[in-house]
C-alpha positions in Angstrom: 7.3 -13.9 27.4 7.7 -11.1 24.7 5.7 -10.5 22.2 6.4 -8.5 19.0 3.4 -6.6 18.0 2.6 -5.6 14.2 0.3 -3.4 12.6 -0.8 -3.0 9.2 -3.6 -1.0 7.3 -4.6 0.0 3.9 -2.9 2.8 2.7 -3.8 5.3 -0.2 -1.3 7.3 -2.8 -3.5 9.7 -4.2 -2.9 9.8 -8.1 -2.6 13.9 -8.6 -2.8 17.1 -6.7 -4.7 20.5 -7.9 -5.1 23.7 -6.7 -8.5 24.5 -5.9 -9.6 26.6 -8.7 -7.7 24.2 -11.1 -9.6 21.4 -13.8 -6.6 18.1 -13.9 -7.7 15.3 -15.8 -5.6 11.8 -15.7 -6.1 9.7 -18.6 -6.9 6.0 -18.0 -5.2 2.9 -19.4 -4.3 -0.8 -18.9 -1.2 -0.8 -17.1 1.6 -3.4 -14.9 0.3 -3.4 -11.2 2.2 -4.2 -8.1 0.7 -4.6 -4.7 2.7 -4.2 -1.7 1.9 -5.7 2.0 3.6 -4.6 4.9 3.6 -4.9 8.7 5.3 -2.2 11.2 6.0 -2.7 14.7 6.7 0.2 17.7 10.2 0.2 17.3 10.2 1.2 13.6 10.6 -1.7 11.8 9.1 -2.6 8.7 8.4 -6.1 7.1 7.0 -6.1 3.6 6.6 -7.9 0.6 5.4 -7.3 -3.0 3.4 -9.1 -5.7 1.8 -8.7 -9.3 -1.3 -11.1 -8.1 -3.9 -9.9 -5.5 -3.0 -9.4 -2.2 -5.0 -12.4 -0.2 -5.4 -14.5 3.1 -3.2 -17.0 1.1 -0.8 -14.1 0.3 0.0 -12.5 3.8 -0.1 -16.5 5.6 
């Protein structure tokens, strides 16, 4: 019997880079969002999907 294993985790874009001595500042507003959810396996390959609504159990089933 095989079995194709999948992971997935949370992963994180950071919004802006500085250099240590630095001051950055990122003004805030109401904007589109999209949520992506994805599974990779061993071998490389990637299954995803993306949605404006919030990524749920009813989602990823």
């Amino acid at each position: 019997m095989e079995m194709n294993l999948m992971y997935a985790a949370q992963g994180y874009v950071p919004y802006g880079w500085q250099f240590p001595d630095e001051e950055v500042s990122i003004l805030s507003e109401k904007a589109h969002k999209i949520n992506c959810w994805g599974f990779i396996n061993r071998q490389g390959k990637y299954y995803w999907k993306t949605t404006e609504q919030p990524v749920d159990a009813e989602f990823i089933l």
